[in-house]
C-alpha positions in Angstrom: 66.4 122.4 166.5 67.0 125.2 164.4 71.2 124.7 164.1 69.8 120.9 163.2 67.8 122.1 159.9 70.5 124.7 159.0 72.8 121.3 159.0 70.1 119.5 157.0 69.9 122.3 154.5 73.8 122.6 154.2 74.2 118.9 153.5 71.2 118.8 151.0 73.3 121.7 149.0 76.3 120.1 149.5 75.0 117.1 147.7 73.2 119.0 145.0 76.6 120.7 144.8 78.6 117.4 144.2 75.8 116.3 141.6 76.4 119.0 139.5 80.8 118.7 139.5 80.0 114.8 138.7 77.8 115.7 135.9 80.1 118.9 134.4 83.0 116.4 135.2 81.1 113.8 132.5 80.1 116.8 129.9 83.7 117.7 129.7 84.9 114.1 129.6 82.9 112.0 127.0 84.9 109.5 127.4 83.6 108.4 131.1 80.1 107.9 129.9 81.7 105.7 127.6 83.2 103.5 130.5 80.2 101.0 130.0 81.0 100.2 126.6 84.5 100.3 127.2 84.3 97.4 129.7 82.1 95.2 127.4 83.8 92.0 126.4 85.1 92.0 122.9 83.9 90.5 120.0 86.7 89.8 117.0 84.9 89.9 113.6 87.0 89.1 110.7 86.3 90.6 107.2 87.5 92.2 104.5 87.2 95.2 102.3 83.8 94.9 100.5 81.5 98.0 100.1 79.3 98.7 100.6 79.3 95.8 103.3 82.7 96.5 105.3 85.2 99.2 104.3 86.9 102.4 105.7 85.4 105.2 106.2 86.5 109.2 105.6 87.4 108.8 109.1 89.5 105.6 108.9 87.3 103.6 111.1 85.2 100.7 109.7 82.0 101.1 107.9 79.1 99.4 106.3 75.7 97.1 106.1 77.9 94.4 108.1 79.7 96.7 110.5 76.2 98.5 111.7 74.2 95.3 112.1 77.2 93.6 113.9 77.4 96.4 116.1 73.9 96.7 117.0 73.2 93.0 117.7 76.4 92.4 119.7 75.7 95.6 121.5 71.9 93.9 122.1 73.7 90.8 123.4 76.4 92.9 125.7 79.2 92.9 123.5 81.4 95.4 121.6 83.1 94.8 118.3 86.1 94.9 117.1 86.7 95.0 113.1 89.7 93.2 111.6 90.8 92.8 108.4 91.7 89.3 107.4 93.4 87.5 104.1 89.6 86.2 103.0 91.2 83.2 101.6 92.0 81.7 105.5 89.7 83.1 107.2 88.6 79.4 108.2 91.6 78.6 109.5 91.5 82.2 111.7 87.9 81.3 112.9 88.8 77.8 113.6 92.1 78.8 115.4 90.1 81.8 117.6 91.9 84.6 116.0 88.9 85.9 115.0 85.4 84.8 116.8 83.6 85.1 113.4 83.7 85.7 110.0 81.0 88.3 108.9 81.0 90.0 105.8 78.6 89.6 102.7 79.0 85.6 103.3 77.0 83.1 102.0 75.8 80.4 104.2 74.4 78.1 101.4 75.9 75.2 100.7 79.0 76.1 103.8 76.1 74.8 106.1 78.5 72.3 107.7 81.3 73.8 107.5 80.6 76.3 110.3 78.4 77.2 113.0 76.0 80.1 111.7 73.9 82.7 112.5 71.2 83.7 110.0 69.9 84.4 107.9 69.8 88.0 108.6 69.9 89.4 104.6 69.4 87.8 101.0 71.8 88.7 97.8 72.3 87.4 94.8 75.3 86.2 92.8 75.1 87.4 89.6 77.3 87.8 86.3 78.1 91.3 85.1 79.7 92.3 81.5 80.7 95.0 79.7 77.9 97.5 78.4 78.4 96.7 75.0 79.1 93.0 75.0 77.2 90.2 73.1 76.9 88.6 76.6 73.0 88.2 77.6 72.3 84.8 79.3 74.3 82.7 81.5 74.5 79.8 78.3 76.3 82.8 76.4 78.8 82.1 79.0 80.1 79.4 77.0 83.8 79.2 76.4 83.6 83.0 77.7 86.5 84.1 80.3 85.1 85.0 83.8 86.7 86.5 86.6 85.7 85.5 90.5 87.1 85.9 93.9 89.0 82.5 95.1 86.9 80.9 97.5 84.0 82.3 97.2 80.2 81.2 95.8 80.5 82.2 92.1 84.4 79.9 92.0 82.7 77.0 93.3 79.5 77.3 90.6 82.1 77.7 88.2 84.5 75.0 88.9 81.4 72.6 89.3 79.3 74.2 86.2 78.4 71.5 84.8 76.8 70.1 88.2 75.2 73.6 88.3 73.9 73.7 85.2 76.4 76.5 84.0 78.2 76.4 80.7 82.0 75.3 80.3 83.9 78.0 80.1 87.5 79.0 78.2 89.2 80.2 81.7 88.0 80.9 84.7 90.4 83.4 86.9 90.5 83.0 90.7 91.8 86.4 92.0 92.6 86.8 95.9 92.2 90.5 95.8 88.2 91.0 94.3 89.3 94.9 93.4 91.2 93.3 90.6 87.3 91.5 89.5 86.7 94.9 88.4 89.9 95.9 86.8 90.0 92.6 85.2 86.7 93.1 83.0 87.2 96.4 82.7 90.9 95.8 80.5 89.1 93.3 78.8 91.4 90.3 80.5 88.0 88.5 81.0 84.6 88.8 79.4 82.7 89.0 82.4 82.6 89.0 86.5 80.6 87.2 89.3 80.1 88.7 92.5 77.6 89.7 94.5 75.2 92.1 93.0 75.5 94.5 95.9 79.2 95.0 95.3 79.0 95.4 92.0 76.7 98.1 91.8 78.6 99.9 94.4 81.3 99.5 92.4 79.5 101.3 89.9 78.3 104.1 91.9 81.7 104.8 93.3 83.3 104.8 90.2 80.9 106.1 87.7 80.9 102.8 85.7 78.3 101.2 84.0 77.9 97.5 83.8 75.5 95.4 82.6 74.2 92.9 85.2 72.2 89.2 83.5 69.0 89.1 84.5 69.4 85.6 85.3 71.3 85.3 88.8 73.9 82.5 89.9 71.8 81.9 92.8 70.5 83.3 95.5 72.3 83.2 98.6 71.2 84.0 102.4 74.0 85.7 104.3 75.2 84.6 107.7 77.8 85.4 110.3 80.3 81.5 110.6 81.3 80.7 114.0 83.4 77.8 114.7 82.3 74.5 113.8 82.9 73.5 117.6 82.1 76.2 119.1 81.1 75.7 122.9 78.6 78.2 123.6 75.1 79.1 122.3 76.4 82.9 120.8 75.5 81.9 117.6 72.1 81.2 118.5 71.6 84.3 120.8 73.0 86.2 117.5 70.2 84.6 115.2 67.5 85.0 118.2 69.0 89.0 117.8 68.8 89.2 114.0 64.5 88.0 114.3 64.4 91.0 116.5 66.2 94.0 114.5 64.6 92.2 111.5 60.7 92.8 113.7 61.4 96.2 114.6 62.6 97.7 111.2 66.6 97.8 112.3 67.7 95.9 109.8 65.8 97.6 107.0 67.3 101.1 108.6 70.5 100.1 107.8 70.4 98.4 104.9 68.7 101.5 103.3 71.3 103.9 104.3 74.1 102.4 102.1 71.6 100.7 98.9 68.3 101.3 97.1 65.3 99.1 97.2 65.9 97.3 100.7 62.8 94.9 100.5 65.0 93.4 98.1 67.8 92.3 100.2 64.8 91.2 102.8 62.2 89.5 100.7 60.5 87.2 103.2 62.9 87.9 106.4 61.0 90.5 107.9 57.7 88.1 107.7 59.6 85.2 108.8 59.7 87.0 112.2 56.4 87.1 112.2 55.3 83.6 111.9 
Protein backbone atom coordinates (compact mmCIF):
# COMPACT_ATOMS: atom_id res chain seq x y z
CA UNK A 1 0.00 0.00 0.00
CA UNK A 2 2.68 2.24 0.88
CA UNK A 3 4.92 1.68 -2.63
CA UNK A 4 1.16 2.52 -4.12
CA UNK A 5 1.05 6.18 -2.50
CA UNK A 6 4.74 6.84 -3.13
CA UNK A 7 3.57 6.13 -6.96
CA UNK A 8 0.63 8.37 -6.48
CA UNK A 9 2.74 11.17 -5.03
CA UNK A 10 5.48 10.73 -7.88
CA UNK A 11 2.89 11.04 -10.59
CA UNK A 12 1.07 14.05 -8.93
CA UNK A 13 4.80 15.85 -9.03
CA UNK A 14 5.39 14.67 -12.24
CA UNK A 15 2.36 16.45 -13.45
CA UNK A 16 2.75 19.58 -11.45
CA UNK A 17 6.26 19.30 -12.94
CA UNK A 18 5.00 19.18 -16.67
CA UNK A 19 2.56 22.16 -15.76
CA UNK A 20 5.14 24.38 -14.90
CA UNK A 21 7.62 23.51 -18.38
CA UNK A 22 4.20 24.15 -20.42
CA UNK A 23 3.67 27.32 -18.70
CA UNK A 24 7.66 28.73 -18.74
CA UNK A 25 7.47 27.17 -22.31
CA UNK A 26 4.46 29.96 -23.09
CA UNK A 27 6.21 32.90 -20.93
CA UNK A 28 9.26 32.55 -23.10
CA UNK A 29 7.19 32.13 -26.34
CA UNK A 30 4.47 34.86 -26.58
CA UNK A 31 3.72 33.89 -29.63
CA UNK A 32 1.89 30.44 -28.62
CA UNK A 33 -0.60 32.15 -26.51
CA UNK A 34 -1.24 33.96 -29.56
CA UNK A 35 -2.13 30.64 -31.54
CA UNK A 36 -5.91 31.44 -30.91
CA UNK A 37 -5.90 34.65 -32.69
CA UNK A 38 -3.63 33.40 -35.16
CA UNK A 39 -6.08 30.74 -36.32
CA UNK A 40 -9.07 33.22 -36.53
CA UNK A 41 -10.35 33.60 -39.99
CA UNK A 42 -9.35 36.79 -41.65
CA UNK A 43 -11.17 39.74 -42.31
CA UNK A 44 -9.79 42.07 -45.39
CA UNK A 45 -10.65 45.78 -44.58
CA UNK A 46 -9.87 48.17 -47.26
CA UNK A 47 -8.98 51.85 -46.46
CA UNK A 48 -6.72 54.42 -46.90
CA UNK A 49 -4.54 56.88 -45.16
CA UNK A 50 -6.86 59.26 -43.23
CA UNK A 51 -5.90 60.32 -39.60
CA UNK A 52 -6.72 60.26 -37.40
CA UNK A 53 -9.17 57.38 -38.68
CA UNK A 54 -6.55 54.82 -40.37
CA UNK A 55 -2.81 55.59 -40.74
CA UNK A 56 0.66 54.14 -39.81
CA UNK A 57 1.79 54.24 -36.78
CA UNK A 58 5.62 54.92 -35.25
CA UNK A 59 5.73 51.35 -35.52
CA UNK A 60 4.60 50.86 -39.16
CA UNK A 61 1.55 48.96 -38.34
CA UNK A 62 -1.95 50.48 -38.80
CA UNK A 63 -3.56 52.83 -36.45
CA UNK A 64 -6.65 54.80 -35.64
CA UNK A 65 -10.53 55.40 -34.61
CA UNK A 66 -11.32 52.80 -37.61
CA UNK A 67 -8.54 50.30 -37.02
CA UNK A 68 -9.41 49.92 -33.06
CA UNK A 69 -13.21 49.61 -33.48
CA UNK A 70 -12.70 47.13 -36.46
CA UNK A 71 -10.54 45.24 -34.36
CA UNK A 72 -12.56 45.00 -31.38
CA UNK A 73 -15.86 44.11 -33.06
CA UNK A 74 -14.45 41.49 -35.52
CA UNK A 75 -12.44 40.17 -32.60
CA UNK A 76 -16.24 40.14 -30.63
CA UNK A 77 -17.56 38.31 -33.70
CA UNK A 78 -14.33 35.73 -33.98
CA UNK A 79 -12.45 37.38 -36.58
CA UNK A 80 -9.00 39.01 -37.00
CA UNK A 81 -8.25 41.95 -39.25
CA UNK A 82 -6.19 42.54 -41.72
CA UNK A 83 -5.53 46.36 -42.86
CA UNK A 84 -4.96 47.16 -46.51
CA UNK A 85 -4.45 50.05 -48.26
CA UNK A 86 -6.52 50.55 -51.35
CA UNK A 87 -6.69 53.35 -54.37
CA UNK A 88 -9.97 54.94 -52.50
CA UNK A 89 -11.22 55.78 -55.86
CA UNK A 90 -12.06 51.75 -56.70
CA UNK A 91 -12.51 50.61 -53.77
CA UNK A 92 -16.16 49.50 -55.04
CA UNK A 93 -14.94 47.63 -57.57
CA UNK A 94 -12.35 45.79 -54.86
CA UNK A 95 -15.42 45.14 -52.40
CA UNK A 96 -17.56 44.05 -55.14
CA UNK A 97 -14.79 41.71 -56.70
CA UNK A 98 -13.81 40.24 -52.90
CA UNK A 99 -10.48 41.73 -52.80
CA UNK A 100 -11.29 43.29 -49.89
CA UNK A 101 -14.42 42.07 -47.57
CA UNK A 102 -15.22 45.81 -46.68
CA UNK A 103 -14.48 49.11 -47.01
CA UNK A 104 -14.13 50.94 -43.61
CA UNK A 105 -12.63 54.10 -43.14
CA UNK A 106 -14.32 57.52 -42.13
CA UNK A 107 -17.20 56.55 -44.92
CA UNK A 108 -20.36 57.97 -45.25
CA UNK A 109 -23.25 55.79 -45.57
CA UNK A 110 -25.86 58.66 -46.50
CA UNK A 111 -27.07 58.77 -49.54
CA UNK A 112 -24.54 55.28 -50.77
CA UNK A 113 -27.54 53.42 -48.94
CA UNK A 114 -27.98 51.20 -52.06
CA UNK A 115 -25.12 51.02 -53.22
CA UNK A 116 -23.70 48.64 -50.59
CA UNK A 117 -24.53 46.47 -47.82
CA UNK A 118 -23.74 48.39 -44.50
CA UNK A 119 -23.16 48.24 -41.09
CA UNK A 120 -23.93 51.26 -38.91
CA UNK A 121 -24.16 53.58 -37.90
CA UNK A 122 -21.45 53.24 -35.39
CA UNK A 123 -20.07 57.24 -35.35
CA UNK A 124 -21.47 60.71 -36.69
CA UNK A 125 -19.09 63.49 -38.61
CA UNK A 126 -19.66 66.24 -40.37
CA UNK A 127 -18.53 67.53 -43.79
CA UNK A 128 -17.59 70.86 -43.43
CA UNK A 129 -15.75 73.68 -45.53
CA UNK A 130 -12.44 75.00 -44.15
CA UNK A 131 -10.47 78.35 -45.39
CA UNK A 132 -7.70 80.21 -44.82
CA UNK A 133 -7.47 82.18 -41.36
CA UNK A 134 -7.54 85.30 -42.91
CA UNK A 135 -9.95 84.88 -45.76
CA UNK A 136 -13.27 86.83 -46.39
CA UNK A 137 -14.85 83.37 -46.58
CA UNK A 138 -17.73 83.07 -43.67
CA UNK A 139 -20.80 81.26 -45.00
CA UNK A 140 -21.30 78.52 -47.33
CA UNK A 141 -23.25 81.36 -49.91
CA UNK A 142 -19.71 83.13 -49.84
CA UNK A 143 -18.84 80.10 -51.60
CA UNK A 144 -19.93 81.61 -54.72
CA UNK A 145 -17.71 81.56 -57.69
CA UNK A 146 -14.94 80.64 -54.93
CA UNK A 147 -12.48 77.63 -55.94
CA UNK A 148 -12.77 74.46 -53.61
CA UNK A 149 -10.79 71.64 -53.32
CA UNK A 150 -12.40 67.84 -52.48
CA UNK A 151 -11.40 64.29 -52.60
CA UNK A 152 -12.86 62.51 -55.96
CA UNK A 153 -15.59 60.38 -54.89
CA UNK A 154 -16.32 61.40 -51.93
CA UNK A 155 -19.48 63.37 -50.03
CA UNK A 156 -18.35 66.96 -50.28
CA UNK A 157 -17.60 66.15 -54.67
CA UNK A 158 -21.05 64.96 -55.00
CA UNK A 159 -22.65 68.20 -52.89
CA UNK A 160 -20.56 70.10 -55.12
CA UNK A 161 -21.13 68.80 -58.50
CA UNK A 162 -25.00 68.75 -57.63
CA UNK A 163 -24.96 72.34 -55.58
CA UNK A 164 -27.54 73.62 -56.91
CA UNK A 165 -29.77 70.49 -55.93
CA UNK A 166 -28.13 70.96 -52.49
CA UNK A 167 -28.64 74.18 -52.04
CA UNK A 168 -24.90 75.17 -52.37
CA UNK A 169 -23.70 78.06 -54.43
CA UNK A 170 -22.09 77.69 -58.03
CA UNK A 171 -18.79 77.76 -57.78
CA UNK A 172 -15.63 79.02 -60.32
CA UNK A 173 -13.85 75.41 -60.14
CA UNK A 174 -14.19 72.74 -58.20
CA UNK A 175 -10.89 70.36 -57.99
CA UNK A 176 -11.27 66.56 -57.59
CA UNK A 177 -7.88 65.41 -56.20
CA UNK A 178 -7.25 61.42 -55.81
CA UNK A 179 -4.71 61.90 -53.20
CA UNK A 180 -6.70 64.19 -50.14
CA UNK A 181 -3.00 65.14 -48.73
CA UNK A 182 -2.88 67.41 -51.66
CA UNK A 183 -6.65 69.03 -50.04
CA UNK A 184 -4.37 70.53 -47.67
CA UNK A 185 -1.45 71.66 -49.78
CA UNK A 186 -3.91 72.89 -52.19
CA UNK A 187 -5.49 75.73 -49.83
CA UNK A 188 -2.61 76.14 -48.22
CA UNK A 189 -0.61 77.56 -51.79
CA UNK A 190 -3.64 79.34 -52.36
CA UNK A 191 -4.58 77.00 -55.69
CA UNK A 192 -8.18 77.02 -54.11
CA UNK A 193 -9.97 79.24 -51.73
CA UNK A 194 -11.18 76.62 -49.58
CA UNK A 195 -11.39 72.69 -48.71
CA UNK A 196 -14.25 70.13 -47.79
CA UNK A 197 -13.56 67.20 -45.85
CA UNK A 198 -14.49 65.77 -42.89
CA UNK A 199 -14.03 67.93 -39.92
CA UNK A 200 -12.21 65.19 -38.08
CA UNK A 201 -9.40 65.20 -40.62
CA UNK A 202 -9.11 68.48 -40.88
CA UNK A 203 -8.42 69.28 -37.52
CA UNK A 204 -5.97 66.51 -37.29
CA UNK A 205 -4.44 67.97 -40.00
CA UNK A 206 -4.09 70.94 -37.96
CA UNK A 207 -2.82 69.40 -34.87
CA UNK A 208 -0.17 67.48 -36.68
CA UNK A 209 1.02 70.28 -38.52
CA UNK A 210 0.65 73.22 -36.41
CA UNK A 211 -1.83 74.92 -38.90
CA UNK A 212 -4.66 76.96 -38.26
CA UNK A 213 -7.71 76.84 -40.33
CA UNK A 214 -10.82 78.26 -40.08
CA UNK A 215 -13.69 75.76 -40.18
CA UNK A 216 -17.70 77.48 -41.34
CA UNK A 217 -19.85 77.07 -38.79
CA UNK A 218 -22.33 75.93 -41.12
CA UNK A 219 -21.56 72.16 -42.06
CA UNK A 220 -22.17 70.36 -45.57
CA UNK A 221 -24.06 67.82 -43.79
CA UNK A 222 -24.01 65.58 -41.42
CA UNK A 223 -23.08 62.15 -42.25
CA UNK A 224 -23.36 58.75 -40.20
CA UNK A 225 -20.37 56.54 -40.88
CA UNK A 226 -20.58 52.89 -41.76
CA UNK A 227 -18.46 49.87 -42.80
CA UNK A 228 -19.93 48.87 -47.04
CA UNK A 229 -20.09 45.24 -47.65
CA UNK A 230 -21.06 43.90 -50.93
CA UNK A 231 -24.18 44.75 -52.32
CA UNK A 232 -24.78 40.78 -52.63
CA UNK A 233 -23.31 39.77 -50.05
CA UNK A 234 -24.55 36.14 -48.93
CA UNK A 235 -24.21 36.12 -45.28
CA UNK A 236 -25.71 38.09 -42.38
CA UNK A 237 -21.87 39.66 -41.22
CA UNK A 238 -23.01 42.89 -41.87
CA UNK A 239 -25.74 42.48 -39.57
CA UNK A 240 -23.77 40.59 -36.76
CA UNK A 241 -21.25 43.73 -37.27
CA UNK A 242 -24.13 46.41 -36.57
CA UNK A 243 -25.77 44.00 -33.73
CA UNK A 244 -21.66 44.44 -32.39
CA UNK A 245 -21.41 48.18 -32.87
CA UNK A 246 -25.06 48.61 -30.37
CA UNK A 247 -22.92 46.74 -27.95
CA UNK A 248 -19.42 48.59 -27.76
CA UNK A 249 -21.67 51.67 -28.34
CA UNK A 250 -23.75 50.27 -24.56
CA UNK A 251 -20.77 49.52 -22.78
CA UNK A 252 -18.66 52.81 -23.38
CA UNK A 253 -16.12 51.00 -26.09
CA UNK A 254 -16.78 53.11 -28.67
CA UNK A 255 -16.49 56.32 -26.66
CA UNK A 256 -12.94 54.76 -25.30
CA UNK A 257 -11.61 54.94 -28.48
CA UNK A 258 -12.85 57.61 -30.07
CA UNK A 259 -11.48 59.78 -27.10
CA UNK A 260 -8.02 58.51 -27.35
CA UNK A 261 -7.30 60.06 -30.81
CA UNK A 262 -10.04 63.48 -30.65
CA UNK A 263 -11.56 65.93 -28.10
CA UNK A 264 -15.14 66.15 -27.29
CA UNK A 265 -16.30 62.48 -28.13
CA UNK A 266 -20.11 62.99 -27.39
CA UNK A 267 -19.77 64.82 -30.44
CA UNK A 268 -18.99 62.18 -32.83
CA UNK A 269 -21.88 60.06 -30.76
CA UNK A 270 -24.76 62.49 -30.30
CA UNK A 271 -27.72 60.13 -29.95
CA UNK A 272 -25.80 56.67 -30.76
CA UNK A 273 -25.06 55.70 -27.37
CA UNK A 274 -29.03 56.35 -26.42
CA UNK A 275 -30.11 54.67 -29.49
CA UNK A 276 -28.83 51.48 -27.76
CA UNK A 277 -30.81 52.08 -25.26
CA UNK A 278 -34.16 52.26 -26.64
Amino acid sequence: MEKYRRGLRLAACLLALATCAVLLCSCLHPGKADSYTAAMPVIVVGSDNYPPFNYMGTDGAPTGIDVELATEAFGRLGYRVKFVTIDWEKKKELVENDTIDCIWGSFSMDGREEEYHWAGPYLYSRQVVAVRSDSDIHTLQDLADKVVAVQSTTKPEELFLNAEQNGLPRLRRLYSLQNRDLLYTTLLKGYADALAAHESAIRQFMKDYSVEYRILDEPLMTARLGVAFAKERGDDLPQQLTEVFREMLADGTVRQIVSRYLDDPGHYLDGLEDSTHA
